[in-house]
PDB file of N, CA, C and O in Angstrom:
ATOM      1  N   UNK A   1     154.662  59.750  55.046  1.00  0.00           N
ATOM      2  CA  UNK A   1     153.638  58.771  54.826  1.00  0.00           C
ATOM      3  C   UNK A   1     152.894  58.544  56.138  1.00  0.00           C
ATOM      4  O   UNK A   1     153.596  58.275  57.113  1.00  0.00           O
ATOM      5  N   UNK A   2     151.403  58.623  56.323  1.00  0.00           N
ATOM      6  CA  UNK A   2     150.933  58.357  57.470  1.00  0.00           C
ATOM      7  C   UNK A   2     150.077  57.197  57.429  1.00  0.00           C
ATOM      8  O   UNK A   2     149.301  56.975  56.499  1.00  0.00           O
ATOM      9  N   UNK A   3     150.261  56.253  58.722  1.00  0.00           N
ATOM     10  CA  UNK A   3     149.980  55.200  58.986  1.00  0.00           C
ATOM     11  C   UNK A   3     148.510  54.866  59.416  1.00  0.00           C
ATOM     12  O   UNK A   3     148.185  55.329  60.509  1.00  0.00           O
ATOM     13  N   UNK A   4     147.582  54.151  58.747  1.00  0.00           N
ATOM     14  CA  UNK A   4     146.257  54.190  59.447  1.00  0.00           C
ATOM     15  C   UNK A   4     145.852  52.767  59.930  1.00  0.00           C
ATOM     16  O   UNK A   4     146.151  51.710  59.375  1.00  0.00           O
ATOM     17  N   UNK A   5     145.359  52.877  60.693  1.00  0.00           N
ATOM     18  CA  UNK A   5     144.694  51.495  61.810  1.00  0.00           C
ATOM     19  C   UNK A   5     143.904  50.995  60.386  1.00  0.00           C
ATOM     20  O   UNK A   5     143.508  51.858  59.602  1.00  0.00           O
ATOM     21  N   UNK A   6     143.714  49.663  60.122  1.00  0.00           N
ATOM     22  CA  UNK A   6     143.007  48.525  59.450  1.00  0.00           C
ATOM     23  C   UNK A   6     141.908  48.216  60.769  1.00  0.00           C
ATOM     24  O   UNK A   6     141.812  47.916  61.959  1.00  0.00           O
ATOM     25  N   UNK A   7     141.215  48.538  59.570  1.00  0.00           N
ATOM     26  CA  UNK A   7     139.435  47.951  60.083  1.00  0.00           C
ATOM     27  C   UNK A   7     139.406  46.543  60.466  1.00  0.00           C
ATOM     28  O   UNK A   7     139.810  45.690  59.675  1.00  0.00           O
ATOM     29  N   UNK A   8     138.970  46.245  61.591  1.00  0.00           N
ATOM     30  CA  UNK A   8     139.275  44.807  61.567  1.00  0.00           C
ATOM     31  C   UNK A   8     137.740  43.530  61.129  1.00  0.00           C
ATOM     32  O   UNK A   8     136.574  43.492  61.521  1.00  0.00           O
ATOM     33  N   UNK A   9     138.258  42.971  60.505  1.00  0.00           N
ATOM     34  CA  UNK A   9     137.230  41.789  60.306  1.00  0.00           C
ATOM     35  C   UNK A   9     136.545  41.168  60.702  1.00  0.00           C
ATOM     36  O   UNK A   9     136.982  40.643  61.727  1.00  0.00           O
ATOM     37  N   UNK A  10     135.065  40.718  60.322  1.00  0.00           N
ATOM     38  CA  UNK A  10     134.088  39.989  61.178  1.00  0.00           C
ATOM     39  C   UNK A  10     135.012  38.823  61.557  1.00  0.00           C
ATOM     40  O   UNK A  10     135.087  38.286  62.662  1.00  0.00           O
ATOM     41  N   UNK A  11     135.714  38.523  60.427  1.00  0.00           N
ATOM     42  CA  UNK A  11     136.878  37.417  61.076  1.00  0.00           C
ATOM     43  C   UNK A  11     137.517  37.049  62.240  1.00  0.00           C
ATOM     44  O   UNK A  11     137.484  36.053  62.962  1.00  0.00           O
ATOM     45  N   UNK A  12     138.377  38.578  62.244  1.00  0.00           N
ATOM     46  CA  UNK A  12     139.462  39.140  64.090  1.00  0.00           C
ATOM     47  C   UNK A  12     138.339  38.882  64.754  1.00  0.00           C
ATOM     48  O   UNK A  12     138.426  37.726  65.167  1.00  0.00           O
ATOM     49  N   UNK A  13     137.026  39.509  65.165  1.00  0.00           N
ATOM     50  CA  UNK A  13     136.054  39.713  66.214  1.00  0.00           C
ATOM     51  C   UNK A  13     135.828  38.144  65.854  1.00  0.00           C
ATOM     52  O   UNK A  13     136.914  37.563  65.871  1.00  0.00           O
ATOM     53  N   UNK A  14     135.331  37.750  65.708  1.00  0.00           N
ATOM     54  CA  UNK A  14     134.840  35.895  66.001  1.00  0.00           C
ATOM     55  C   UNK A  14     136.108  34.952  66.632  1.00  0.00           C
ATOM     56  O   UNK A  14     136.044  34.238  67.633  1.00  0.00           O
ATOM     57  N   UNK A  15     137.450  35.197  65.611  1.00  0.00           N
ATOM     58  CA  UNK A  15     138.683  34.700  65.844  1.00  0.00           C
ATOM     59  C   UNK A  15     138.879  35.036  67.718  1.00  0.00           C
ATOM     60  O   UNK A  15     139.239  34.246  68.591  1.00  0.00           O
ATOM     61  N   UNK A  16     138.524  36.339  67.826  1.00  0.00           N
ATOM     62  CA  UNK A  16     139.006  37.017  69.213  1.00  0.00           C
ATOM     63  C   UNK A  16     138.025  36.110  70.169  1.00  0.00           C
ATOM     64  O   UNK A  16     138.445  35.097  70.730  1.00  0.00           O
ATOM     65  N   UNK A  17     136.785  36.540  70.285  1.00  0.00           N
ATOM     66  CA  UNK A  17     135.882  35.378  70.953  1.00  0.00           C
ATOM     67  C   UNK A  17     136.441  34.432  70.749  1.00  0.00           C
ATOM     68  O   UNK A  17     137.353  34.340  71.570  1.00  0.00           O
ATOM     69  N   UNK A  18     136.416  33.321  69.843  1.00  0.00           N
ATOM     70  CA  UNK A  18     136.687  31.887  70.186  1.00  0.00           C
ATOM     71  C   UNK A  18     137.932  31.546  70.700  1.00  0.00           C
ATOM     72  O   UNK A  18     138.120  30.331  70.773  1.00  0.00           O
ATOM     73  N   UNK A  19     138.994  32.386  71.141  1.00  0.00           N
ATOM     74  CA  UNK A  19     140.549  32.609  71.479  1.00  0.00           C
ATOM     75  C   UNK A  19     140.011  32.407  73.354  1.00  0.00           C
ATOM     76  O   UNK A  19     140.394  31.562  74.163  1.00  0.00           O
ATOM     77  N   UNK A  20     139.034  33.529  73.531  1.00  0.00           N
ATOM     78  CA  UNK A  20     138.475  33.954  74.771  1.00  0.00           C
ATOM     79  C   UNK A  20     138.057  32.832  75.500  1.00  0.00           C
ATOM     80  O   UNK A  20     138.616  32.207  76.401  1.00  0.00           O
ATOM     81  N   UNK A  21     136.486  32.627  74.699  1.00  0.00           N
ATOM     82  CA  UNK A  21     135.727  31.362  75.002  1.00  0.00           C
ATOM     83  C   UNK A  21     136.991  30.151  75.503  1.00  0.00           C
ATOM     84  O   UNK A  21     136.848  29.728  76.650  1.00  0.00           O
ATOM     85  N   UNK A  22     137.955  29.708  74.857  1.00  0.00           N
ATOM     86  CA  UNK A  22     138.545  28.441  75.049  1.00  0.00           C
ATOM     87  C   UNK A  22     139.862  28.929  76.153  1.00  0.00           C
ATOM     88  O   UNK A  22     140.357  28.085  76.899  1.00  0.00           O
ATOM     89  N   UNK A  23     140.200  29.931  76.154  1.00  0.00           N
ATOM     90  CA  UNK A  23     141.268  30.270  77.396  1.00  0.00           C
ATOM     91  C   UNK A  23     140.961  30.804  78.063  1.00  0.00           C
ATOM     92  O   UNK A  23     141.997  30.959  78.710  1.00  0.00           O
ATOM     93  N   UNK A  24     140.059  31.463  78.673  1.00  0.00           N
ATOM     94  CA  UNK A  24     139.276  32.099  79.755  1.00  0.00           C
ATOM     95  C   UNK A  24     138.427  30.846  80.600  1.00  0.00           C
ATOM     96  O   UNK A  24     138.384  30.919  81.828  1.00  0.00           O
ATOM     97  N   UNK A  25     137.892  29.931  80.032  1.00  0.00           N
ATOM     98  CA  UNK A  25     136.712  28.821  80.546  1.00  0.00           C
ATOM     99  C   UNK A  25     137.205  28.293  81.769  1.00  0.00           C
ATOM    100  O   UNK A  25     138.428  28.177  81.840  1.00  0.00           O
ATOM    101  N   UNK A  26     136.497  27.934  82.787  1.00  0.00           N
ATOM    102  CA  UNK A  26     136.693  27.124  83.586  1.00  0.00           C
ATOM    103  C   UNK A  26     135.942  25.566  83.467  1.00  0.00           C
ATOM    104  O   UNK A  26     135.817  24.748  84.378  1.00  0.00           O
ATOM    105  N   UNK A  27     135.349  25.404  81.601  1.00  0.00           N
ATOM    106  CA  UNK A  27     135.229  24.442  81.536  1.00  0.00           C
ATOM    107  C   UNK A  27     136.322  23.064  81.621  1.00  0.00           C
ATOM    108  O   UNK A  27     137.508  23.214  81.326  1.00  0.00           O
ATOM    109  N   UNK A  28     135.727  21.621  82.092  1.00  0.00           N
ATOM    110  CA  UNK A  28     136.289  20.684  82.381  1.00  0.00           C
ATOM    111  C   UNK A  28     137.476  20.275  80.868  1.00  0.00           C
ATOM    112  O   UNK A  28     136.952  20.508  79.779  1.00  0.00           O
ATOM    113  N   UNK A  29     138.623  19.838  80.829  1.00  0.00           N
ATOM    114  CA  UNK A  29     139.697  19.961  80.026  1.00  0.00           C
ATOM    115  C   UNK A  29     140.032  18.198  79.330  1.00  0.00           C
ATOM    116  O   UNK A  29     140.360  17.348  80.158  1.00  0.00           O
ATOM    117  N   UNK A  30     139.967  17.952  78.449  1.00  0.00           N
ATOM    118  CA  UNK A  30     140.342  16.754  78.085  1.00  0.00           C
ATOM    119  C   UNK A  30     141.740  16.554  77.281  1.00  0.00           C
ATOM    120  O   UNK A  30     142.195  17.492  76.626  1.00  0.00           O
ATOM    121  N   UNK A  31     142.250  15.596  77.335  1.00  0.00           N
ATOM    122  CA  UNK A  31     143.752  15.196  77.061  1.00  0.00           C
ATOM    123  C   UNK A  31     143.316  15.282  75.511  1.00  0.00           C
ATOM    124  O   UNK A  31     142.233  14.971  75.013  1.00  0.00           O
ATOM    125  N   UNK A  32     144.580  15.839  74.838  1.00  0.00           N
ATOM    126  CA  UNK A  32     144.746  15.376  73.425  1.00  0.00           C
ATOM    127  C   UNK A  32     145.821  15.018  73.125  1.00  0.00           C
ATOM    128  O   UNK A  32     146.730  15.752  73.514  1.00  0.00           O
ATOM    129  N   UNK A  33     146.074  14.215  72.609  1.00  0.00           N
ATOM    130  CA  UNK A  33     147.789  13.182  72.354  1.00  0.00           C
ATOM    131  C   UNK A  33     147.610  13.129  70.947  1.00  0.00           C
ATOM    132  O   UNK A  33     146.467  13.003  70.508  1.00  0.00           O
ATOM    133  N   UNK A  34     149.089  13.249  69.778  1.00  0.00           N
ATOM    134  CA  UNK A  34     149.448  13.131  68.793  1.00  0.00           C
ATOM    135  C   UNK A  34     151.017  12.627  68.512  1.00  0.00           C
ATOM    136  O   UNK A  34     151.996  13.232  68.951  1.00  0.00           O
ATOM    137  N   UNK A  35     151.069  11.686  67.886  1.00  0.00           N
ATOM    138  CA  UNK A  35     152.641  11.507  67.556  1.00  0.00           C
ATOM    139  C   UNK A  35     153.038  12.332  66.285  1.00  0.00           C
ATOM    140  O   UNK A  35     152.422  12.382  65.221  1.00  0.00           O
ATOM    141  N   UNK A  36     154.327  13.037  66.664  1.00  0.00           N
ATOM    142  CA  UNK A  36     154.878  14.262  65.882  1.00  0.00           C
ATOM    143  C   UNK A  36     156.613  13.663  65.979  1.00  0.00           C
ATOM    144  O   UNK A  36     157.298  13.121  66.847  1.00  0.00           O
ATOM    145  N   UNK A  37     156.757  13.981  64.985  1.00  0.00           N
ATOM    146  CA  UNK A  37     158.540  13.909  64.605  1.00  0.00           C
ATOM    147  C   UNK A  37     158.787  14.890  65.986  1.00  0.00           C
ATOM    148  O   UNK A  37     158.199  15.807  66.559  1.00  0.00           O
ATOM    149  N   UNK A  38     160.246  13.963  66.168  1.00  0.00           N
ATOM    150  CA  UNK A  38     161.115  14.785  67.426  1.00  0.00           C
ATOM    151  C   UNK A  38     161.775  15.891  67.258  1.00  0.00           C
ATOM    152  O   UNK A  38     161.962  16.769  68.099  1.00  0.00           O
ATOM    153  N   UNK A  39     162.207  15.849  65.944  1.00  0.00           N
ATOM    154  CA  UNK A  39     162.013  17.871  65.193  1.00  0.00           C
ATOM    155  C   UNK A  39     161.583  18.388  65.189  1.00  0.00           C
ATOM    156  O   UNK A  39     162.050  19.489  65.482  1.00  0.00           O
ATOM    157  N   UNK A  40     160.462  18.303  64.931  1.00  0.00           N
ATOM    158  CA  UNK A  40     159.051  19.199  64.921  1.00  0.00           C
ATOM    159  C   UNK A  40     158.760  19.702  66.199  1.00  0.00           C
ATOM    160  O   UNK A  40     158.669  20.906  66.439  1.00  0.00           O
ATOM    161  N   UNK A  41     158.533  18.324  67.465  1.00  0.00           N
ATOM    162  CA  UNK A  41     158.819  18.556  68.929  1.00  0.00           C
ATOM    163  C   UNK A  41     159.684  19.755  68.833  1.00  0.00           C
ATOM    164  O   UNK A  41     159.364  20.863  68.402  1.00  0.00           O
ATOM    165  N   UNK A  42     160.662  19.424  69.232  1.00  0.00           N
ATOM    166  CA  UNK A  42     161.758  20.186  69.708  1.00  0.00           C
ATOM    167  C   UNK A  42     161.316  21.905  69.321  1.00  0.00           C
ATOM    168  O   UNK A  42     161.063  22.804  70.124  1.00  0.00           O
ATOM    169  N   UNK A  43     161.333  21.958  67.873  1.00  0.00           N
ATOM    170  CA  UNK A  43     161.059  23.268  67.267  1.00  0.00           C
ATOM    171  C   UNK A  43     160.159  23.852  68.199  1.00  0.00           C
ATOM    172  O   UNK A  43     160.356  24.777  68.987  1.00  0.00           O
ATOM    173  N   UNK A  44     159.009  23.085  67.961  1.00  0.00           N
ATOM    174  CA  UNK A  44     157.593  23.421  69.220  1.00  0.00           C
ATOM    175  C   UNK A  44     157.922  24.320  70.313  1.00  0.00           C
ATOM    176  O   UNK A  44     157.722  25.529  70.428  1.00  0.00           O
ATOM    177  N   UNK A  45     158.654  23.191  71.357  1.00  0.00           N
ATOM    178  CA  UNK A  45     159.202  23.650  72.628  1.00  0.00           C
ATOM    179  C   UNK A  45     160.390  25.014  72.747  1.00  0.00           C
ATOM    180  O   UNK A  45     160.472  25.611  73.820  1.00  0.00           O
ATOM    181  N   UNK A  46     161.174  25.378  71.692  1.00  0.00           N
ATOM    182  CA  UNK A  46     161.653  26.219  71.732  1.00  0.00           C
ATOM    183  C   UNK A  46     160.658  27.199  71.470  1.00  0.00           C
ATOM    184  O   UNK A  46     160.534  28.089  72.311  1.00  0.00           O
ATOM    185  N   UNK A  47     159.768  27.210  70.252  1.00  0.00           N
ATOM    186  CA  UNK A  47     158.955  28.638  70.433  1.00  0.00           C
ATOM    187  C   UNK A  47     157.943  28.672  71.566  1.00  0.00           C
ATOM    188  O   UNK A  47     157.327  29.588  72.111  1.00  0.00           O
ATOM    189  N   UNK A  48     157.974  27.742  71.684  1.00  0.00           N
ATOM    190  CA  UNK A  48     156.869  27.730  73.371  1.00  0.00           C
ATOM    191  C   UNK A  48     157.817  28.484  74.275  1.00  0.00           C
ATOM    192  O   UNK A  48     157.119  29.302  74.874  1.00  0.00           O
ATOM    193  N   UNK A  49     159.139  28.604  74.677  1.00  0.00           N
ATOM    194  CA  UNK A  49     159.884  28.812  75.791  1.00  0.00           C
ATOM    195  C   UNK A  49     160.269  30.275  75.099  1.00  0.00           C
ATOM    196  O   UNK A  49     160.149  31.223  75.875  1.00  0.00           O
ATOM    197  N   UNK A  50     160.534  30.466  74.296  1.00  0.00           N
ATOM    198  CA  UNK A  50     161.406  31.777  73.362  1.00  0.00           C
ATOM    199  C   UNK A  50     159.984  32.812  73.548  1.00  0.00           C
ATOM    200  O   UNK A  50     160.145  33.989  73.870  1.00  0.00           O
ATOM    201  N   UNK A  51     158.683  32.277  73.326  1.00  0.00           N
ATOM    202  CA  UNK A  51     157.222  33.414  73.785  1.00  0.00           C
ATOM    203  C   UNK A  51     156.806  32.980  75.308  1.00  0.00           C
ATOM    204  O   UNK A  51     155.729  33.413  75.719  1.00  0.00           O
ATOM    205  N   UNK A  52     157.632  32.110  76.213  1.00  0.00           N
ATOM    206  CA  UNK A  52     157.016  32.238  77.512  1.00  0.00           C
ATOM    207  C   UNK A  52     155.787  32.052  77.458  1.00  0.00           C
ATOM    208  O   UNK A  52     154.969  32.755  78.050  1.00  0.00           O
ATOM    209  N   UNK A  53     155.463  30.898  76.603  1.00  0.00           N
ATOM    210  CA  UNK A  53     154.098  30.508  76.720  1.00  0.00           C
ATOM    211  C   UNK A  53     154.240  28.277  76.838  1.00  0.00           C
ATOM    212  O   UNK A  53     155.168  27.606  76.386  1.00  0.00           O
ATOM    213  N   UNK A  54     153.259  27.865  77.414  1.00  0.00           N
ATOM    214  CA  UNK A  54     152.892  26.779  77.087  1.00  0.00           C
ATOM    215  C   UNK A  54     152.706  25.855  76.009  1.00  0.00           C
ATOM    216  O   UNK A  54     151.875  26.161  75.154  1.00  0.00           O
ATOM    217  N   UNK A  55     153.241  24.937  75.914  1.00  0.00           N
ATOM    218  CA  UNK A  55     153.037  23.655  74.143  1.00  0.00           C
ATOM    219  C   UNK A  55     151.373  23.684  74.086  1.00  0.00           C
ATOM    220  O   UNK A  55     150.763  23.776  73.021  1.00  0.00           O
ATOM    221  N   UNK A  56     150.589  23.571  75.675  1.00  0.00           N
ATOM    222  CA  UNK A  56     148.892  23.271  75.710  1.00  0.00           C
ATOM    223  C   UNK A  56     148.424  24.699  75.227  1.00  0.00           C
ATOM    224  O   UNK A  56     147.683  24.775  74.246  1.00  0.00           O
ATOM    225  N   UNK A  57     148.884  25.955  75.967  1.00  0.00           N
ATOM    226  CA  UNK A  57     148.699  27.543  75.116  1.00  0.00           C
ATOM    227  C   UNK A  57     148.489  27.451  73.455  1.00  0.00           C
ATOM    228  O   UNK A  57     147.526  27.379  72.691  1.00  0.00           O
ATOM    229  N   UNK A  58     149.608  27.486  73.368  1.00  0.00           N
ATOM    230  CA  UNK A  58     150.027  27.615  71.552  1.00  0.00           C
ATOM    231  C   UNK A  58     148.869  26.355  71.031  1.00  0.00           C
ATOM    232  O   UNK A  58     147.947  26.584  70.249  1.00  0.00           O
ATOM    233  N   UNK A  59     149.179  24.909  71.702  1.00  0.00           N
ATOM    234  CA  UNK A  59     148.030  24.381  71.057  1.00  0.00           C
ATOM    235  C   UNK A  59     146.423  24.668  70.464  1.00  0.00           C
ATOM    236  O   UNK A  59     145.887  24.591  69.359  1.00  0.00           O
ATOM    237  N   UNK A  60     145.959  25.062  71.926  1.00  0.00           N
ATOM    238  CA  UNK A  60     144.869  25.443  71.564  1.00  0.00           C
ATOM    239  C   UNK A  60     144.709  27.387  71.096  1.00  0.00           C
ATOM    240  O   UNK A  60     143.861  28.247  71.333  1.00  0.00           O
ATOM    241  N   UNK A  61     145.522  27.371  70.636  1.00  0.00           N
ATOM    242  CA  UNK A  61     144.899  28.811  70.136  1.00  0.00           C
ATOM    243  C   UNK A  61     145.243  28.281  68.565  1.00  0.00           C
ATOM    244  O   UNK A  61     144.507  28.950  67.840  1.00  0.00           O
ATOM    245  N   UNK A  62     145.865  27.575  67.927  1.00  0.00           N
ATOM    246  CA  UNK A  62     146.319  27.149  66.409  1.00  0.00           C
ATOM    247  C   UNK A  62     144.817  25.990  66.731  1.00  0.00           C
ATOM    248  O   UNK A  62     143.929  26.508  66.054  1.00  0.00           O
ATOM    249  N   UNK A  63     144.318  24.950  67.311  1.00  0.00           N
ATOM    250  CA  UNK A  63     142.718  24.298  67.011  1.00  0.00           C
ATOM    251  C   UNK A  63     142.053  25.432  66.908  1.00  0.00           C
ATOM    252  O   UNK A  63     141.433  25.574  65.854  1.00  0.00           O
ATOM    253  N   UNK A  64     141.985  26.420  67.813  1.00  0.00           N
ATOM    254  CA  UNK A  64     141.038  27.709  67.439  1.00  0.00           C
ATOM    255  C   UNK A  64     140.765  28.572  66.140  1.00  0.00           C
ATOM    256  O   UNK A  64     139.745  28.968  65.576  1.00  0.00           O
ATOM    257  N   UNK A  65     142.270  28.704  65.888  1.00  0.00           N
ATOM    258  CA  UNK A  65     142.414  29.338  64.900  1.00  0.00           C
ATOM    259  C   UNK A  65     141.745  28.612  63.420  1.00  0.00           C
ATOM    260  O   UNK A  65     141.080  29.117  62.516  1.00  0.00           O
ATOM    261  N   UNK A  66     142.224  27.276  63.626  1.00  0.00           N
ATOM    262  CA  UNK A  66     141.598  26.284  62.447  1.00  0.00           C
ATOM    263  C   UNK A  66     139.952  26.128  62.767  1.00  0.00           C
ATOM    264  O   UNK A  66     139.343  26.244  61.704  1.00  0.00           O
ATOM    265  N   UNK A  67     139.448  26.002  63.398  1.00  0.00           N
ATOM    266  CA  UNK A  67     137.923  25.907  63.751  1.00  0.00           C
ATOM    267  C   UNK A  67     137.352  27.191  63.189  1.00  0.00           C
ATOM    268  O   UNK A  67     136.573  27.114  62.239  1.00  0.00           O
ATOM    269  N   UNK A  68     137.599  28.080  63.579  1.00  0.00           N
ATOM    270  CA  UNK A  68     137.051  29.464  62.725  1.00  0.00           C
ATOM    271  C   UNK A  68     137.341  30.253  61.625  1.00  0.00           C
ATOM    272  O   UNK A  68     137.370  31.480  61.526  1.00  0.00           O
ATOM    273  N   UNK A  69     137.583  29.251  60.693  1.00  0.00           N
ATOM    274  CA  UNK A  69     138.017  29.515  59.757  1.00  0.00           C
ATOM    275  C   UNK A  69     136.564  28.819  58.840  1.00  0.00           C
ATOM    276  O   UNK A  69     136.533  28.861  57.610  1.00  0.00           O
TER     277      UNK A  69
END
C-alpha cells in the first residue's frame, strides 16, 4: 500500500499564518486570567511539561486555533 502526502487546506495555510503572526510578534502582550477547576489545571500543566512547552504556548495556539475557524 503506498502512502500519499494530503493536499493541505486553505484552512492549514491561514491556521499556519495566524499560529506565526501571534508567536513570532514582537507585538506588546496582555494578561489573560480565567478560573478553571484544579483538575483541569493540573492536567494542563502536565501536558505543558510532558511537550516541553509553556501553559501561555499551548494557550495561545488553542485562541488561534478557535479564531480561525
Amino acid at each position: 500500500m503506498a502512502l500519499s502526502a494530503k493536499r493541505p487546506s486553505r484552512g492549514d495555510d491561514a491556521r499556519k499564518r495566524i499560529l506565526h503572526e501571534v508567536t513570532e510578534t514582537t507585538e506588546k502582550k496582555k494578561r489573560l486570567n480565567a478560573e478553571i477547576e484544579e483538575t483541569l489545571y493540573r492536567k494542563i500543566k502536565i501536558k505543558a511539561v510532558e511537550e516541553g512547552r509553556s501553559i501561555s504556548d499551548i494557550t495561545r495556539d488553542l485562541w488561534s486555533e478557535y479564531l480561525s475557524k
